[in-house]
C-alpha positions as CSV (number, residue, x, y, z in Angstrom):
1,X,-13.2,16.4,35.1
2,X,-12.5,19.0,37.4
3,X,-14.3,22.1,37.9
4,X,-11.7,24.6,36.5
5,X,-11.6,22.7,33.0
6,X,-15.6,21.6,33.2
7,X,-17.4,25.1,32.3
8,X,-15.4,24.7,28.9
9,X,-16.7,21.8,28.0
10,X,-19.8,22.1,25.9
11,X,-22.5,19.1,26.3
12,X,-25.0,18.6,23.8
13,X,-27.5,17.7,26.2
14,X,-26.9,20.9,28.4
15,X,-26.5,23.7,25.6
16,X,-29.3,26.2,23.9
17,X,-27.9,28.9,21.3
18,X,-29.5,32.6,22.1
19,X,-29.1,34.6,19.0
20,X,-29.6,38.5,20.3
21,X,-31.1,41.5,18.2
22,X,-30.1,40.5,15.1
23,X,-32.6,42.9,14.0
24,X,-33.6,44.7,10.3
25,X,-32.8,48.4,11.1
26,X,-29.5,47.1,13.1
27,X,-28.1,45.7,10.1
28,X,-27.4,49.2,7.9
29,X,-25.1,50.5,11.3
30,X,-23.2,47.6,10.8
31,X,-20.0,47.3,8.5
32,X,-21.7,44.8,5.5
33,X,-18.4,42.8,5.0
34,X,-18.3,41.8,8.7
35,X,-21.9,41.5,9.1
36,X,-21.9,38.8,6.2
37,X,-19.4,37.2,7.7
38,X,-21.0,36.9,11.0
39,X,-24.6,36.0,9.1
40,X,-22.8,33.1,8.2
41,X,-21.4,31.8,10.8
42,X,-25.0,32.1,12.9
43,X,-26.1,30.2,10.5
44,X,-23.7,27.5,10.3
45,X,-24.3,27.4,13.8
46,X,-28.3,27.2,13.7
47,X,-28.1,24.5,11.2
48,X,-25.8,22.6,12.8
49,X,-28.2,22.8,15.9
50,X,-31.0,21.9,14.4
51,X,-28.8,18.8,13.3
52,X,-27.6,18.3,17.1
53,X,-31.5,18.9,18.4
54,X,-31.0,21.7,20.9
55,X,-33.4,24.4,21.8
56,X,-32.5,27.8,20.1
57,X,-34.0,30.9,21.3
58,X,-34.3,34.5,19.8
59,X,-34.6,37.7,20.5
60,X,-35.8,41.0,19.3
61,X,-34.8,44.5,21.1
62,X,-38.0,47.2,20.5
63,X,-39.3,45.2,17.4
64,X,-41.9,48.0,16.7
65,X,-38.6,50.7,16.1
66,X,-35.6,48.1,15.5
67,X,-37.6,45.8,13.4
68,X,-37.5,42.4,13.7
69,X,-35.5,39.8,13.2
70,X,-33.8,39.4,9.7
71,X,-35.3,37.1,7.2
72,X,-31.9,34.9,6.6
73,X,-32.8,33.9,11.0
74,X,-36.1,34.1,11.4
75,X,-37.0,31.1,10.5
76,X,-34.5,28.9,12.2
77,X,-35.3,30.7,15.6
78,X,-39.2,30.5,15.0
79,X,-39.5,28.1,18.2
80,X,-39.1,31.1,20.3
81,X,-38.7,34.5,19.9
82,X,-39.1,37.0,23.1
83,X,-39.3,40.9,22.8
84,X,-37.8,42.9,25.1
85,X,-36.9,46.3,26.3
86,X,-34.0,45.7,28.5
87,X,-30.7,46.2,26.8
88,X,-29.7,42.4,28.1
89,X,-32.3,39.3,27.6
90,X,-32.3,38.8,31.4
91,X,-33.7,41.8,32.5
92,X,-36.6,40.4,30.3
93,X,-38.6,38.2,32.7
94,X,-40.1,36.1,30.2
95,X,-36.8,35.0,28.8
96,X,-35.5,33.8,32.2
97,X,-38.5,31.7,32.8
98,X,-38.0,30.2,29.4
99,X,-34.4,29.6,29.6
100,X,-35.1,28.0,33.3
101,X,-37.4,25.5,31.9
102,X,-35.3,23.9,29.0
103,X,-33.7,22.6,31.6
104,X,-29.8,23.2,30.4
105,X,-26.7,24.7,31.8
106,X,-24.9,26.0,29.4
107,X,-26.1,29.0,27.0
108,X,-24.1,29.5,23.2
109,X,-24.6,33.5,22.6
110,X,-24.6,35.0,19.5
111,X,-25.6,38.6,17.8
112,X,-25.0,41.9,18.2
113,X,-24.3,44.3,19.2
114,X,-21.5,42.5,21.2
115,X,-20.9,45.6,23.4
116,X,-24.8,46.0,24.5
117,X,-27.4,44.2,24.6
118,X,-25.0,40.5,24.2
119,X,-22.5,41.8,26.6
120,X,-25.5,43.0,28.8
121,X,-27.0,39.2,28.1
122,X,-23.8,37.1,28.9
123,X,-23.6,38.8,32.4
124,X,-27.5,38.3,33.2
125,X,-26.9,34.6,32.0
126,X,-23.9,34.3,34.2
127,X,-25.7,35.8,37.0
128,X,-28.9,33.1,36.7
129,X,-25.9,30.4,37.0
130,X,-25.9,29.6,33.6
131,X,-22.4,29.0,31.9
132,X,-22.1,30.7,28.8
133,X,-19.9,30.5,25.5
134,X,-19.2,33.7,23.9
135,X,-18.9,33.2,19.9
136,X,-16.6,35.3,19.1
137,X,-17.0,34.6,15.0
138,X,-20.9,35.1,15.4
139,X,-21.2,38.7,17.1
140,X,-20.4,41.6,15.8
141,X,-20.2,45.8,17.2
142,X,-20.3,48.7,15.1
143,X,-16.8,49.8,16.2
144,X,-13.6,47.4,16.6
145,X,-12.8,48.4,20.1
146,X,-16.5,48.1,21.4
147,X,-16.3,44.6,19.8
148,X,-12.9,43.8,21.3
149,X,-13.9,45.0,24.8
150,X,-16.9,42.9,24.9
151,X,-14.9,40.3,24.4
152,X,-12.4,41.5,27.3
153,X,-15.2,42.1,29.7
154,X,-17.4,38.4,29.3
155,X,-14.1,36.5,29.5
156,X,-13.2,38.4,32.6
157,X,-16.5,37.8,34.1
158,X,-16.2,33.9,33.2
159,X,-18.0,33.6,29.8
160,X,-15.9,31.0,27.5
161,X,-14.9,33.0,24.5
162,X,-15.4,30.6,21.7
163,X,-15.8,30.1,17.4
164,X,-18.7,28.4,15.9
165,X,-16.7,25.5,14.8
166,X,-15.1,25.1,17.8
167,X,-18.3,25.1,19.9
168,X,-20.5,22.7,17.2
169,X,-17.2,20.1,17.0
170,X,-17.2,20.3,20.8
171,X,-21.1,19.2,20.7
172,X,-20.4,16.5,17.8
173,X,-16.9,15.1,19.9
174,X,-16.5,12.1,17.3
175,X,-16.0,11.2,13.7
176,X,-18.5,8.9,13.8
177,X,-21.6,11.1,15.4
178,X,-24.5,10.3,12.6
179,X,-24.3,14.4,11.9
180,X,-20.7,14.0,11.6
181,X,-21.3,14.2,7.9
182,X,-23.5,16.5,6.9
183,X,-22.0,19.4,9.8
184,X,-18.6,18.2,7.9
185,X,-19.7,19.6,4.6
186,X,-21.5,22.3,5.6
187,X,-17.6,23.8,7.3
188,X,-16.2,22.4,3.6
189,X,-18.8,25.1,2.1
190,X,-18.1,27.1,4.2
191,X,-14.4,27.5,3.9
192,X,-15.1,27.5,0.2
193,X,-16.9,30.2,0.4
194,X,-20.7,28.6,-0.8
């Protein structure tokens, strides 16, 4: 595979999910259609990592004013949750040295808000040499052209831009994957709306 095409591939055994500030007080800025759309789709994602076995890692910006993570995640990012005060998760020793020691390549980002503290976490991540897929269906701004600019900016700076089913069907690669099934009907649910 050549080395143009390679950082777009997503490897099961190389990818962690981050999910970023998806905090209690952060929640009431947001608009409530779009952030219920976007709580979905992390969680698709999450349990379809659980299914797949890969590391997922959590953070929280200023927990004592933001509050922490919301209930509908906290759970499913229990293995790791790392406070910080830097805008991006980078600038947060701790997280660096954690992501280091999984011992994968490629980081799935979700959370908000996409124009701070993920934007600010996609280009730390890039910088420590990690590749990193953007989901674009799982991060969220308060404004449209915040959101839309973050987008801009971590393609430009070599982020994939991605959806969650794109990146988990990337992971799974064949019909016939034993979490094939269940990852199957949890998009059918989805799409119905459950």
């Amino acid at each position: 595979m050549s080395d143009a095409v390679s950082k777009f591939v997503l490897k099961r055994d190389q990818a962690v999910l981050v999910v970023v500030d998806v905090q209690e007080r952060l929640v009431p800025a947001m608009d409530q259609n779009q952030y219920a759309e976007v709580l979905k789709n992390i969680d698709f994602l999450l349990k379809s990592i659980r299914l797949l076995e890969l590391p997922v890692v959590g953070s929280e910006q200023y927990p004592r004013g933001i509050g922490h993570m919301v209930p509908e995640l906290a759970d499913a990012c229990r293995d790791k949750v790392i406070e910080k005060l830097s805008f991006g998760c980078c600038g947060e020793p701790s997280f660096v040295e954690h992501m280091k020691s999984l011992g994968r390549r490629q980081v799935i980002v979700v959370g908000m808000e996409a124009h701070v503290c993920v934007y600010q976490t996609v280009l730390g991540l890039l910088q420590e040499g990690f590749e990193v897929h953007l989901v674009r269906d799982a991060v969220m701004s308060r404004g449209e052209v915040d959101y839309l600019n973050a987008l801009e900016l971590a393609r430009a700076a070599g982020a994939v831009v991605t959806t969650a089913e794109t990146a988990v069907f990337q992971m799974v690669k064949v019909s016939n994957d034993p979490q094939f099934k269940a990852i199957s009907a949890m998009v059918k649910a989805r799409a119905a709306g459950k």
